[in-house]
ZARO-648504 format. One record per residue (C-alpha): residue number from 1; residue in three letters; chain; x negated, y negated, z negated. Coordinates in steps of 0.5 Angstrom, whole numbers. Example, Ala and Ser with C-alpha at 12.3 -4.5 7.8 and 13.67 -1.06 7.14 Angstrom:
# ZARO-648504
{i = 1&aa = ALA&ch = A&c1 = -25&c2 = 9&c3 = -16}
{i = 2&aa = SER&ch = A&c1 = -27&c2 = 2&c3 = -14}
//
This chain:
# ZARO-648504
{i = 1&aa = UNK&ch = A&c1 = -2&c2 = 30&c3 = 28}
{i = 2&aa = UNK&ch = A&c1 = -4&c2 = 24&c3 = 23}
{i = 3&aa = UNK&ch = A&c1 = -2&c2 = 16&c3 = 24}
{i = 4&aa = UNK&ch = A&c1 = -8&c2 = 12&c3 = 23}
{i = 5&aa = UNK&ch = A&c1 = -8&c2 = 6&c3 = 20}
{i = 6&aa = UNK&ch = A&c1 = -14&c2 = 1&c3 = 20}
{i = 7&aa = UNK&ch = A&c1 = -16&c2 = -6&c3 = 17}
{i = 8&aa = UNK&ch = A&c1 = -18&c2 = -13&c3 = 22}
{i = 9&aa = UNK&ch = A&c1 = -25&c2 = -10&c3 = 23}
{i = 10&aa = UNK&ch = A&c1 = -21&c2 = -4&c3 = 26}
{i = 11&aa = UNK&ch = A&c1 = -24&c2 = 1&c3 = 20}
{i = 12&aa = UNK&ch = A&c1 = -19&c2 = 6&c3 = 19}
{i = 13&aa = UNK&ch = A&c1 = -17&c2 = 6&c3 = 12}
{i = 14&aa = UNK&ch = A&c1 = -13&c2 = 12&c3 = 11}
{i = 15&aa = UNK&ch = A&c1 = -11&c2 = 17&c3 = 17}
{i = 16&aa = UNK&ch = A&c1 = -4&c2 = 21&c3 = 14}
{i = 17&aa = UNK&ch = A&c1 = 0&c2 = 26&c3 = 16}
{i = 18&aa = UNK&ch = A&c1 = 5&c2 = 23&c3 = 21}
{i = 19&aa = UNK&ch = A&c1 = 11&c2 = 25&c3 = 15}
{i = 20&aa = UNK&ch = A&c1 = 7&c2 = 21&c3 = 10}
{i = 21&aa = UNK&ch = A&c1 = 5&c2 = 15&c3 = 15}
{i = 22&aa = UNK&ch = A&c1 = 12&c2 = 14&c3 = 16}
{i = 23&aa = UNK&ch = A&c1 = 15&c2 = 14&c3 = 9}
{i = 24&aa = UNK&ch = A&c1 = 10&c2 = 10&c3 = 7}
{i = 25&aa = UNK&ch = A&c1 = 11&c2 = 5&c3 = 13}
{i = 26&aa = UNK&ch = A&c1 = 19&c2 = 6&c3 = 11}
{i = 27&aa = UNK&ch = A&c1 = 19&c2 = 5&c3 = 4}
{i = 28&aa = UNK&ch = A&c1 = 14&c2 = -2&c3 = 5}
{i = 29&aa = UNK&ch = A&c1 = 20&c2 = -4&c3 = 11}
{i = 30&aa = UNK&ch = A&c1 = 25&c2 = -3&c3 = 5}
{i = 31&aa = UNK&ch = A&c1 = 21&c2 = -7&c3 = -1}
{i = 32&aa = UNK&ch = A&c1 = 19&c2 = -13&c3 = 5}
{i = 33&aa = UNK&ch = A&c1 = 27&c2 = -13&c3 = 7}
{i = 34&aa = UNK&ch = A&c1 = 29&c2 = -13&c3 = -1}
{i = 35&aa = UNK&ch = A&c1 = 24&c2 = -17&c3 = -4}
{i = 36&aa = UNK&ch = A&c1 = 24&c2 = -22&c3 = 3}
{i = 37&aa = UNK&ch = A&c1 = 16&c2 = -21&c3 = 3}
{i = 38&aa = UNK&ch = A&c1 = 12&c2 = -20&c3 = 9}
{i = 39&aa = UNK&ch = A&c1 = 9&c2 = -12&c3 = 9}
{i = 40&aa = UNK&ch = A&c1 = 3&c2 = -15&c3 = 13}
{i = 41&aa = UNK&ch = A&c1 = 3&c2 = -8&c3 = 16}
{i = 42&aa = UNK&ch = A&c1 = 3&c2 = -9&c3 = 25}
{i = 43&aa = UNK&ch = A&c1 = 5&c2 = -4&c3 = 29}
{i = 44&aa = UNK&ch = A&c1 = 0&c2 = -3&c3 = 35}
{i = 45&aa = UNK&ch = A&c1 = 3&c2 = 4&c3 = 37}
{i = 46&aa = UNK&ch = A&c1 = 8&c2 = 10&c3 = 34}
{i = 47&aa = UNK&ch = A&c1 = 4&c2 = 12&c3 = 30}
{i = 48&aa = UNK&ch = A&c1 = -2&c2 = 7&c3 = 29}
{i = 49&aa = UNK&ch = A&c1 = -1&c2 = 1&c3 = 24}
{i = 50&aa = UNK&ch = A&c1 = -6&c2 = -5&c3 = 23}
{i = 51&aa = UNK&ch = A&c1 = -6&c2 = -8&c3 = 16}
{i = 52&aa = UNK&ch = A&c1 = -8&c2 = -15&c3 = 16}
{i = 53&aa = UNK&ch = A&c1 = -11&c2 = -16&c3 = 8}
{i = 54&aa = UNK&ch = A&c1 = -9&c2 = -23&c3 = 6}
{i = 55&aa = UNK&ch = A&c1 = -1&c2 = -21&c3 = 8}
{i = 56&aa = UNK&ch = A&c1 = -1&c2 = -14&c3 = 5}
{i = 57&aa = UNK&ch = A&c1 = -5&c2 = -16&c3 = -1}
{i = 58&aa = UNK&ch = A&c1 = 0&c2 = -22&c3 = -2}
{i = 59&aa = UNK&ch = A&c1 = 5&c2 = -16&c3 = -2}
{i = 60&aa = UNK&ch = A&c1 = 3&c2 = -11&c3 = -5}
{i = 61&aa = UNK&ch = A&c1 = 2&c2 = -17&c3 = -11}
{i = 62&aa = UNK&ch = A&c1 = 9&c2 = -19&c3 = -10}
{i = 63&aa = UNK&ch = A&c1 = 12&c2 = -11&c3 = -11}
{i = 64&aa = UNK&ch = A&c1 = 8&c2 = -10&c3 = -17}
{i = 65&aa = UNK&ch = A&c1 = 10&c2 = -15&c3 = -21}
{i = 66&aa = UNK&ch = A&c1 = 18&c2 = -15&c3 = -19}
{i = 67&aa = UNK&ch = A&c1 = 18&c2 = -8&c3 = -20}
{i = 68&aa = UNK&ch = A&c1 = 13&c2 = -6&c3 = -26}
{i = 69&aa = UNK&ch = A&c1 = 18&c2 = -9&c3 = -32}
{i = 70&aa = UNK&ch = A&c1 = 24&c2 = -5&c3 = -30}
{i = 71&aa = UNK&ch = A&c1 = 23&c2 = 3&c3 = -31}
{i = 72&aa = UNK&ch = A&c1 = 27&c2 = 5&c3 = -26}
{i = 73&aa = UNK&ch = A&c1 = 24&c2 = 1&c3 = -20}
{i = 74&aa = UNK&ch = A&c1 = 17&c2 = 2&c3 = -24}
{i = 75&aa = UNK&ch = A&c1 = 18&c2 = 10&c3 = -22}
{i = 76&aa = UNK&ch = A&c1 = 21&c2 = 9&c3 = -16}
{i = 77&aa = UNK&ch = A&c1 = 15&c2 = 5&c3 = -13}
{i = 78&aa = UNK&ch = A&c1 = 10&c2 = 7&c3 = -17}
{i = 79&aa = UNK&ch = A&c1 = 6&c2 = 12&c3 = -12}
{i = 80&aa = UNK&ch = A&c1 = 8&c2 = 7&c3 = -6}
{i = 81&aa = UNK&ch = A&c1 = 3&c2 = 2&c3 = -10}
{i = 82&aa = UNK&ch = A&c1 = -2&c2 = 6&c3 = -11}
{i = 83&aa = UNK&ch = A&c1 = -3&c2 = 8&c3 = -4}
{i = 84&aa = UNK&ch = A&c1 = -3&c2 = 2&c3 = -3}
{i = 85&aa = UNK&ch = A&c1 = -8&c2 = -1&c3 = -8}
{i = 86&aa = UNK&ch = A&c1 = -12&c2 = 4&c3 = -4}
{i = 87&aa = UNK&ch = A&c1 = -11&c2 = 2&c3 = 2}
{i = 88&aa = UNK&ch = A&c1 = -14&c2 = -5&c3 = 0}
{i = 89&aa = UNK&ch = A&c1 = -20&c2 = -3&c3 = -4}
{i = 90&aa = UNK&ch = A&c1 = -22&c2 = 1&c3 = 2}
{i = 91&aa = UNK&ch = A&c1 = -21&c2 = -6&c3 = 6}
{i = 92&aa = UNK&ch = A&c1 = -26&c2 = -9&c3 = 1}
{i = 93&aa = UNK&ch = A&c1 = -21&c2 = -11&c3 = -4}
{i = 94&aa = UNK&ch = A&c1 = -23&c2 = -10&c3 = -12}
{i = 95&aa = UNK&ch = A&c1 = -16&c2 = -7&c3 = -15}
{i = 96&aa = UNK&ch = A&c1 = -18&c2 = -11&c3 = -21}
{i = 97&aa = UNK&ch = A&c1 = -17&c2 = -17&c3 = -18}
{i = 98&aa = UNK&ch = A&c1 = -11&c2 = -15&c3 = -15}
{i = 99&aa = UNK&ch = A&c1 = -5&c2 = -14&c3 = -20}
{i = 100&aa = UNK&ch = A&c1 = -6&c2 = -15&c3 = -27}
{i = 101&aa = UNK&ch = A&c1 = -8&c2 = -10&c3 = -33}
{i = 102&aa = UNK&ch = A&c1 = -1&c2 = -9&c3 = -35}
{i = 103&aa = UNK&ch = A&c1 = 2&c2 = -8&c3 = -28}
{i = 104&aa = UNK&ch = A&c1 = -5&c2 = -4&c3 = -26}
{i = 105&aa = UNK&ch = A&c1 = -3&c2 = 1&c3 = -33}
{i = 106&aa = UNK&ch = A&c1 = 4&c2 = 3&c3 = -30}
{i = 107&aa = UNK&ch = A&c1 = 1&c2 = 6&c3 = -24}
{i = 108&aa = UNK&ch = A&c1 = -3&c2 = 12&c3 = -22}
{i = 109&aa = UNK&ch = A&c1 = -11&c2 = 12&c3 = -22}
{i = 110&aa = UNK&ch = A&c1 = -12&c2 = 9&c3 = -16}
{i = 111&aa = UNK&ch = A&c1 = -20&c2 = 13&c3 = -16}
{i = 112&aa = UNK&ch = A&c1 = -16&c2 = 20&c3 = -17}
{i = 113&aa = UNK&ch = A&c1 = -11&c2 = 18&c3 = -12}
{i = 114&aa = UNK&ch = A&c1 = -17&c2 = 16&c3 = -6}
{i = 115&aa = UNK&ch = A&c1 = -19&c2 = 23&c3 = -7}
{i = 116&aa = UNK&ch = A&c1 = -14&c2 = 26&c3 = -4}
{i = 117&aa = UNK&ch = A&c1 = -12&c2 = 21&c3 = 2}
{i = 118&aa = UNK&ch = A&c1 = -16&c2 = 22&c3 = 9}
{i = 119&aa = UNK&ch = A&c1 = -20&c2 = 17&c3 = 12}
//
């Protein structure tokens, strides 16, 4: 079983094992609710999830920038943001427009990262 999750032109952008589609899906539910951003991530079914870019984007900009001047947030969300970055590069985003050198310098390399996440 996987979760499926696809962009606004219904291209599936990253297929996970259900337990790592659920966590993720928990842990960006925690950062919107903490931060009071929107995820810009739409339930469609139990395990099937639509990322509407321009939101997710906004989002994924908003928690690298709050949590990567603080070492134990940087930690604690530092995988979530790299998933994420992929995710968005795979929705036509340029990782290098989407956060800034020092916040890209805190996270894992988003290249090695997208090699190990099923489409």
């Amino acid at each position: 079983m996987s979760f499926i999750f696809d962009d606004l032109e219904n291209e599936t952008v990253w297929s996970p094992a259900v337990t790592a589609g659920e966590l993720f899906v928990a842990t960006a539910n925690s950062l919107a609710g903490s931060y009071e951003v929107p995820t810009g991530l739409e339930a469609r079914a139990a395990d099937w999830y639509r990322v509407d870019g321009p939101i997710f984007k906004s989002f994924v900009r908003e928690i690298a920038a709050r949590t990567s001047q603080h070492p134990v947030l940087r930690e604690l969300s530092r995988g979530f943001i790299a998933t994420s970055l992929v995710i968005l590069e795979r929705s036509g985003y340029r990782v290098d427009d989407l956060i800034g050198e020092q916040e890209r310098e805190s996270f894992l390399s988003v290249e090695e990262l997208a090699n190990n996440m099923a489409r």
